[in-house]
C-alpha angles and dihedrals in degrees: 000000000000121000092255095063091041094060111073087051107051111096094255107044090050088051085057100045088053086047101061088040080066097042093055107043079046083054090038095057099036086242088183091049089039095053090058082046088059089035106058083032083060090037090059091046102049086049090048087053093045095064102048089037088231113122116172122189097205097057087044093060101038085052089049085052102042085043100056093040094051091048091040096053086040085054090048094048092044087056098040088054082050113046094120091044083052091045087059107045114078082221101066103004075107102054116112099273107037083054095042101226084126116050118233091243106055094052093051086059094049083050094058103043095043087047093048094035094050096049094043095048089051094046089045109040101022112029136287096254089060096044086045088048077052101053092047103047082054091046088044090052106037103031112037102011102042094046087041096063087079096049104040152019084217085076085087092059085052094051098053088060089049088052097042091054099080099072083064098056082057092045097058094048079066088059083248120157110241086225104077139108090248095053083048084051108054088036096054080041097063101028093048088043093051093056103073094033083053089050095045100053080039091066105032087054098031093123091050091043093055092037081063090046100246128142114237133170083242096053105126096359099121097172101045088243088126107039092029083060090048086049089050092045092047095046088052104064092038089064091048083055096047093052105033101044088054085048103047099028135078092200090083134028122252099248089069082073097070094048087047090053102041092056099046091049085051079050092057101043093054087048090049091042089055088044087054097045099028073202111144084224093074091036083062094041082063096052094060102044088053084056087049094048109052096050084047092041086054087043093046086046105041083056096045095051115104118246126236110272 
């Protein structure tokens, strides 16, 4: 037999083989962005739970299913409506479709399957209002905020609502009403926290971004002027939420205000800090603070918020 057949069956090229299989459904399905998908979802539903005192390990888990299913499926169909944008952007020209080591089809059909299997399992087994907070968290995202990232900057507003809705999927599977203060809360946490994480990768990727054709608020803003002043805007109101709903509020004890305000003003410092230097040192700086904040501000607020009884 010649090399070329030998090799897939030798043990380490199959490895490998099994291995990039891996790689690339992990690419296919965002598993990084749909993990902070699961993780604000169970976040919404420990703090649900929290407040009734009724924690139930069943609903967690089948929350925890019909939430990865239903990001996973939303990650597989973004990619699938821009497959041209990623070919032409040196970040993703290499992820499984652009570089056709996955046929179109057969992702279609994942897509499908992850998306319907995710939002049944979580009507049937969960509750309707979660599965709904589901469906529209996928239409959101697929079909306003990912076409209109070639029309409009603004994509970027739409998408934080697509990506604040989650905690209250998890919030409904508490029986939670999507009326309260606490629903108002997770909601303003996510959307305002995703706005200067948005801004900073913008502008540390802009020239990709427009090379892809899509319209971002750092499009054209070579020095960070314009994106570091919509971090600082956004930071801003995210320290004045994390201090005043622990403060007017009885859904949460006074002293969360002090971790809330400590950590936006941390916010604010590191956005001040990238409008004084422009310097994609401190862009990235930004980034990963923003990564830092959101995983303490849960922590902070899951032990702030007041018990049932």
């Amino acid at each position: 037999m010649t090399e070329e057949t030998q090799t897939p069956e030798t043990p380490d090229a199959a490895s490998g083989s099994l291995r990039g299989i891996r790689e690339d459904l992990a690419a296919l399905t965002k598993a990084r962005l749909s993990f902070l998908v699961v993780l604000t979802t169970l976040f919404g539903y420990l703090v649900a739970a929290r407040t009734t005192g009724d924690f139930s390990w069943a609903r967690f888990l089948h929350t925890l299913l019909g939430t990865i299913l239903a990001a996973g499926g939303s990650a597989v169909f973004n990619q699938l409506m821009e497959v041209e944008p990623d070919s032409r952007m040196k970040r993703t020209s290499s992820r499984p479709l652009p570089s056709n080591r996955l046929p179109k089809p057969v992702a279609f059909i994942m897509g499908w399957l992850l998306c319907a299997f995710g939002i049944i399992h979580l009507g049937m087994k969960v509750n309707f209002t979660a599965a709904s907070m589901a469906a529209a968290t996928l239409l959101i995202y697929l079909f306003i905020y990912t076409p209109m990232k070639r029309a409009s900057s603004f994509n970027t507003i739409v998408g934080g609502v697509s990506g604040a809705l989650p905690p209250l999927i998890g919030w409904a599977a508490g029986d939670q009403s999507l009326w309260s203060l606490g629903a108002w809360f997770l909601f303003a946490l996510l959307f305002l926290w995703q706005m200067p994480h948005f801004a900073a990768i913008n502008w540390m990727y802009r020239e990709e971004y427009a090379s892809g054709g899509f319209k971002m608020w750092s499009n054209n803003d070579g020095t960070g002027w314009k994106t570091a002043r919509i971090a600082i805007s956004f930071s801003g109101l995210i320290f004045l939420l994390g201090v005043l709903f622990p403060l007017f509020t009885s859904m949460m004890s006074w002293w969360g205000a002090i971790g809330g305000g400590i950590l936006g003003l941390w916010m604010l410092w590191v956005s001040v800090r990238f409008l004084k230097s422009g310097d994609i040192k401190d862009a990235r700086t930004l980034f990963f603070f923003t990564l830092l904040y959101l995983p303490l501000m849960m922590i902070v607020s899951y032990l702030a918020w007041v018990k049932a009884g």
